[in-house]
N, C-alpha and C positions, 0 to 999 in steps of 0.2 A: 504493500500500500504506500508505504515511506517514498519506495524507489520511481513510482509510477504520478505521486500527484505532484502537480503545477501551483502549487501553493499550500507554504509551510506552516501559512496564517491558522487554514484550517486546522492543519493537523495540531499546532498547537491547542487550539481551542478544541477538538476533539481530544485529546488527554486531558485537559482541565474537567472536561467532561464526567471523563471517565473518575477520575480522582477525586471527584465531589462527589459522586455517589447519584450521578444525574441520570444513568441508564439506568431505566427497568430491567424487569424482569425478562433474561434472554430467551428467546424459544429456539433452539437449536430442533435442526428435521434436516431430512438426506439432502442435499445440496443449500442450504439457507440457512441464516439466523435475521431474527427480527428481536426487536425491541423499542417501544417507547421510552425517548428523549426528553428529559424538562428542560424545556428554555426559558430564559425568564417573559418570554414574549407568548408563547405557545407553547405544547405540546405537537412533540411531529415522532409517526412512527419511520424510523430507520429498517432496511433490509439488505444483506448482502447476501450475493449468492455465488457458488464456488460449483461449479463442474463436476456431476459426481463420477466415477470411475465405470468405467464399464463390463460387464459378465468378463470377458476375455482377461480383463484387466487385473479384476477380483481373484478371477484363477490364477494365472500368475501368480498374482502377489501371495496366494493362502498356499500357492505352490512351494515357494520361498519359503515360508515363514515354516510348512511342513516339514520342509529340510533340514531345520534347524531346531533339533532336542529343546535347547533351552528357550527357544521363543516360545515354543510350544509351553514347557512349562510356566517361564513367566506368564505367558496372556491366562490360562487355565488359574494361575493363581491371583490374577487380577491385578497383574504388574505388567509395566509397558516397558518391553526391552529399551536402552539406550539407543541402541543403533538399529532398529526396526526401519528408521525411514533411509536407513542404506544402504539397508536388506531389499525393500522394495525397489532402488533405485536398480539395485543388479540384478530384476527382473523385468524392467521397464518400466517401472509405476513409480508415478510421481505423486507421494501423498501430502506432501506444503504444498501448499498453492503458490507457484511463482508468479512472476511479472505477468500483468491482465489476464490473470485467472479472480480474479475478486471481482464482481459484477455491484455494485454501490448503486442503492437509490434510496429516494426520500420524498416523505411530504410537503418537506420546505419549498421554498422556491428558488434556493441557491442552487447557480449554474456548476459549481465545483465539483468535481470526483474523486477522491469524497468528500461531502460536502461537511462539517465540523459534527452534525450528527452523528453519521455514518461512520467520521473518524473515531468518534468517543465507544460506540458500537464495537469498530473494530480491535480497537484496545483493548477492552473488556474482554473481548473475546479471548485474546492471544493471551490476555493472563489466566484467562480461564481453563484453557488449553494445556499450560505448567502445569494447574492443578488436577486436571483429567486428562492425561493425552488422549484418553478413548474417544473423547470428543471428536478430535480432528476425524478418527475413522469414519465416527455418525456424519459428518459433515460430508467425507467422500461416498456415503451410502448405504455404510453398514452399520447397524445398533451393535451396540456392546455384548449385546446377549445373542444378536445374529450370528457375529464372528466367533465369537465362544462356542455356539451349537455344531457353525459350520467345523472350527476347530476337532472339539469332541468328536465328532463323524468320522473327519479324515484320519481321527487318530485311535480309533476303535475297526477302521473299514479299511486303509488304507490312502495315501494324498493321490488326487487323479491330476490327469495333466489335460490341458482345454479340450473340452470335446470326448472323453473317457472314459467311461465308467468302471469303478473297482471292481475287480474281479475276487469271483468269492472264493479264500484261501482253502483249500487243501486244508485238510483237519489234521494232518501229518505235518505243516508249515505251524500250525499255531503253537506260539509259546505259554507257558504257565496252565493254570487252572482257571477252570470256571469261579467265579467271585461267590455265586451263591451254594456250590458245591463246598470251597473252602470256609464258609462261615459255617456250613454245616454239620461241617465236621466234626466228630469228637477231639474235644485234646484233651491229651496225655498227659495223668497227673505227674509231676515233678518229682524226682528222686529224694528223699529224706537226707538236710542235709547233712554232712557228716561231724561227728563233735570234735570240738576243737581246745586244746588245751587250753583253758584262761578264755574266758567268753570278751568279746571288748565292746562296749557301746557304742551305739554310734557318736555318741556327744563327745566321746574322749579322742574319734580320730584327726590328729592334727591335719592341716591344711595349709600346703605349702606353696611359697613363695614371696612376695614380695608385700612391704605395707605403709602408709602415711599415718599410721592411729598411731596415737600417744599411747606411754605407756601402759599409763589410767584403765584405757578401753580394752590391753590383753589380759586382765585378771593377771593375778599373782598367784594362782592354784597348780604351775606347772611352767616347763619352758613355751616362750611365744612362737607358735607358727603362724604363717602367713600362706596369703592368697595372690597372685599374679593377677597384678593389674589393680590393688588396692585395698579390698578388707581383707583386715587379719580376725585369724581365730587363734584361740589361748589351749592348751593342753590338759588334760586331765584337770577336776574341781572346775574348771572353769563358768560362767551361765553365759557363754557367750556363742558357743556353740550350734545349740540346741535352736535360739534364734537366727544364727547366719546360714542355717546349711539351707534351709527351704528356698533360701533366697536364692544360695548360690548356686544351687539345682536348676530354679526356673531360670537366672539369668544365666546357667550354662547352657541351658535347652532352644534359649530362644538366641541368643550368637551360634549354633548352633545351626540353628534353623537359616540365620543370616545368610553364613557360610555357604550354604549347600545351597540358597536360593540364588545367590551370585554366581555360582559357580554352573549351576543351570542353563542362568541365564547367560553364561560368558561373558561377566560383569566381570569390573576389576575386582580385588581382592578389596575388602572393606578396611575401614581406616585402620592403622595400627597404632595404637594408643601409649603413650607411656603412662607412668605409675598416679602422676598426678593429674591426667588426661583422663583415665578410668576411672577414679575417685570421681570427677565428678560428674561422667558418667552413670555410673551408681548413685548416687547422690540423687541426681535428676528422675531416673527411673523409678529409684525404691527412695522416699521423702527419707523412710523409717530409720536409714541408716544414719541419719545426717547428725544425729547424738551420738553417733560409735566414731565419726571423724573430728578430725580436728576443724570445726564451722571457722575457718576465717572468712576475712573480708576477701581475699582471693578469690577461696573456694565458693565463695555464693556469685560472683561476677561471674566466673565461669562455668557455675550452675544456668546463671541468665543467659549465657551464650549457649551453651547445649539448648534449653530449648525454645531457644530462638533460629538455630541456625545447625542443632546436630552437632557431628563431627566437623565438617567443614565451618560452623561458625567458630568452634572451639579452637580451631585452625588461625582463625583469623585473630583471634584474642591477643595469642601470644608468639604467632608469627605472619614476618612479612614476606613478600617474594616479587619478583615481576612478572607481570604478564606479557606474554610476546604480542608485537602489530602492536595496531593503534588503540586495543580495547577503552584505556583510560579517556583518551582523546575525544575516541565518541562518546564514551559518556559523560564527559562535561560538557559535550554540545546538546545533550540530548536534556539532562538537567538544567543550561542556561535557557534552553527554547520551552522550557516548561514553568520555568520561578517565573510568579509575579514580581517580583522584585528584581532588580542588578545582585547577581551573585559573583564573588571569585571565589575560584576554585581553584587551590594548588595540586599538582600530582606529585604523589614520591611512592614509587613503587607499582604495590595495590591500593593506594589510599587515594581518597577523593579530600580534600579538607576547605574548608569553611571557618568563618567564622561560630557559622550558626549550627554546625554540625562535618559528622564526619561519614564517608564509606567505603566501605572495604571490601572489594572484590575477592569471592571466595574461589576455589581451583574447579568448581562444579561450573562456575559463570552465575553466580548470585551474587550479588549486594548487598550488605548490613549496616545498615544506619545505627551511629555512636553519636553520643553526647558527649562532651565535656564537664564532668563533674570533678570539681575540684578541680588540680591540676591532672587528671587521668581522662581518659576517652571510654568510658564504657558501653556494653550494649543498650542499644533504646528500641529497639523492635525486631519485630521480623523479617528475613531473609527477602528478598524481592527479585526477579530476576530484569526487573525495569528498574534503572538505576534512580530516573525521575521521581517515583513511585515511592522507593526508598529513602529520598532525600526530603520526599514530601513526608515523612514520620518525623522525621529531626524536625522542622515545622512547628507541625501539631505539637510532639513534646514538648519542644521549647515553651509555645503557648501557654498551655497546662503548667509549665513549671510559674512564669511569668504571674498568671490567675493564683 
């Protein structure tokens, strides 16, 4: 849309739009979205409409996406691979909409395309979009629950390719068992198990590795063992045990889960944390810990960065890095074309800085808007992946602090 209109005017004033909270409610359907606009002069309804993909197309691309185990599992488990739109590209489908493929109209009676409506629409959209990618699919045709069924089919039947139909396998070619045969089944009581000299509780097994807890929190009932990555547990007499292990089960279960779900998906490897990194990851996840660590002013700034921002905001707290190309560049044009006011903005780095606030480009392509409290920069919101958007948080907080 950016690349394509003949006036920036609009497009500013269509994110002002957007960031006031001036679009209605979106109606997304196979090729279109619509939504009422308030202006302060009228109400005008906005529509754009985007080219849906075609049968031939669709196969293709569900062709693709069947070739590849871990899409299959992402989409199944309701995650949208990374690189799906470059999966479809190396089958010929083009799922963004490039240059004039956005069709823009409106009630108003501006001649622009798109006219500040349409822009405000379209903005919304695209943030809408980070937060769902399944959307973009509904946009080229197919509902979230179409492409899941169609999934599920080709991966119980076999992937066809355009024009094919699956051929029905050989019952000597099928692997495993029937699902309602194996639930059926009896299973086999468990061997009785065998005794063991000196029985040990579970509460007295240590847990090792590494810890930030003061001494205080390992009990004095035995020597201190530790856990990798940040809670410690204490040894025999301890009562510290019996509360950390349920936890450490669930959050071993569910990184765990992370793992194998990245790995699926042929996602990169998930952040790797150091010791005071994990702390407040735990910390974030489970409140309950946060009396077994040492609660400094630190540890709660980068509690607010975790869950403003995850790993990568946590990233951003306490390091800096460059980004390659002009990313900073454009985003201080894209910030100065959005302030009502004259802003300057210095670059060093990943950092965006202000007077009136700061942002910090994460390694994901997100933005976090910081405040200056005191003489430190801490987090003041959530991640954004429009740098405008995020700068429009430092803002409003300032505001609030000023009231």
């Amino acid at each position: 849309m950016e690349d394509t209109s003949l006036d920036n005017g609009q497009l500013k004033k269509g994110r002002q739009f957007a960031n006031s909270g001036q679009v209605g409610t979106i109606t997304v359907s196979p090729g279109r979205i619509a939504a009422l606009v308030e202006a302060p002069e009228d109400r005008y309804e906005s529509v754009v409409q985007v080219e849906q993909l075609t049968e031939d197309e669709w196969s293709r691309f569900l062709d693709q996406v069947g070739s590849r185990a871990g899409h299959i599992a992402a989409l199944l488990d309701g995650d949208m691979p990374h690189d799906l739109v470059s999966a479809a590209e190396d089958a010929g489908v083009q799922l963004l909409p490039g240059i004039g493929d956005l069709d823009p109209s409106c009630t108003c009676d501006a001649w622009e395309l798109p006219c500040q409506h349409a822009a405000g629409l379209s903005y919304q959209v695209a943030w809408l979009l980070d937060d769902d990618p399944f959307v973009l699919l509904l946009l080229r045709g197919r509902s979230r629950e179409d492409l899941l069924d169609e999934l599920q089919r080709r991966a119980t039947t076999g992937s066809t390719q355009a024009g094919h139909e699956p051929a029905e396998p050989d019952v000597e070619q099928r692997v495993g068992v029937d699902a309602a045969a194996a639930f059926a089944a009896r299973v086999a009581a468990l061997p009785p198990a065998p005794e063991l000299p000196g029985k040990v509780a579970i509460e007295d097994l240590p847990i090792t590795g590494t810890s930030p807890l003061p001494k205080s929190a390992a009990g004095t009932g035995g020597q201190k063992a530790e856990r990798p990555g940040g809670i410690a547990a204490a040894g025999p007499g301890s009562d510290t045990n019996p509360v950390l292990l349920p936890l450490l089960v669930l959050d071993a279960a569910r990184r765990a889960r992370g793992l194998l779900n990245a790995l699926l998906a042929g996602a990169s490897d998930p952040w790797v944390l150091d010791e005071w990194q994990d702390s407040v990851r735990l910390v974030a996840e489970y409140p309950e810990l946060r009396e077994r660590l040492q609660d400094t002013e630190r540890l709660a700034v980068g509690v607010q960065a975790w869950e403003y921002g995850g790993a990568p905001g946590l990233d951003v707290l306490v390091n800096a890095w460059a980004p390659e190309g002009g990313e900073l560049v454009r985003a201080r044009t894209e910030v100065l074309a959005a302030a009502d006011e004259p802003v300057e903005l210095e670059i060093s780095g990943n950092w965006l800085t202000a007077s009136t606030g700061q942002l910090r480009l994460d390694r994901v392509g997100r933005w976090h808007p910081y405040q200056l409290v005191g003489d430190e920069w801490q987090p003041a919101g959530p991640a954004d992946r429009d740098p405008a958007a995020a700068f429009a948080v430092n803002q409003v907080t300032e505001g609030a602090h000023q009231q």
